[in-house]
N, C-alpha and C positions, 0 to 999 in steps of 0.2 A: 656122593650126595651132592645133588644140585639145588638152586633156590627154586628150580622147577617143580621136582618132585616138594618141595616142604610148601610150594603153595598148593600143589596137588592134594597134599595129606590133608592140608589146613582145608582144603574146600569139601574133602571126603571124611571130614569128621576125625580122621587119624591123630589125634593131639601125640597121642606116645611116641608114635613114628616120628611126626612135625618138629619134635623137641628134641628127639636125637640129630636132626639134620639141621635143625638150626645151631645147636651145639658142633657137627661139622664142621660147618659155616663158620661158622664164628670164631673156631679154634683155628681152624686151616690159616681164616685172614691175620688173626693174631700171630698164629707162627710165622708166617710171612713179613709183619710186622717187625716183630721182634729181631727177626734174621737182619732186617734193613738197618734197622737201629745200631746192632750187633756191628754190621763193617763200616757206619758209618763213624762208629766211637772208635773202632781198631784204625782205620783211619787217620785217625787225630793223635795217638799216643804218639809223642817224643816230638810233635811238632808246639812252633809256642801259636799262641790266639792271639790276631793279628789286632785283638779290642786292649788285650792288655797290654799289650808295647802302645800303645796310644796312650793307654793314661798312666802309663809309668812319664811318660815325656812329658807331660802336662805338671805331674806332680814336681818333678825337675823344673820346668818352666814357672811354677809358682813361688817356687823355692828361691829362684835365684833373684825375684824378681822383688 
């Protein structure tokens, strides 16, 4: 399914067709999506967030201060 054919359908009256291939669409980019998200979070386990060692030091620096 392409956005080709789902403007084709859309312009030949096809809504049934239009609505499967927009769901395609639409599902394909999400799975796509998802996958991206997916090794972007596996990625990150067991590393630390370079935001939270900044205000752990900040917290420290108020403290002492």
């Amino acid at each position: 399914m392409s956005i080709e054919n789902l403007i084709k359908n859309i312009g030949d009256g096809e809504h049934v067709a239009a609505g499967k291939d927009f769901e395609s669409i639409i599902g394909s980019k999400l799975s796509a999506a998802l996958d991206a998200k997916k090794i972007e979070v596996a990625s990150r386990i067991g590393k630390k967030i370079p935001e939270a060692e900044e205000e752990q030091e900040e917290i420290v620096d108020t403290e002492e201060g």
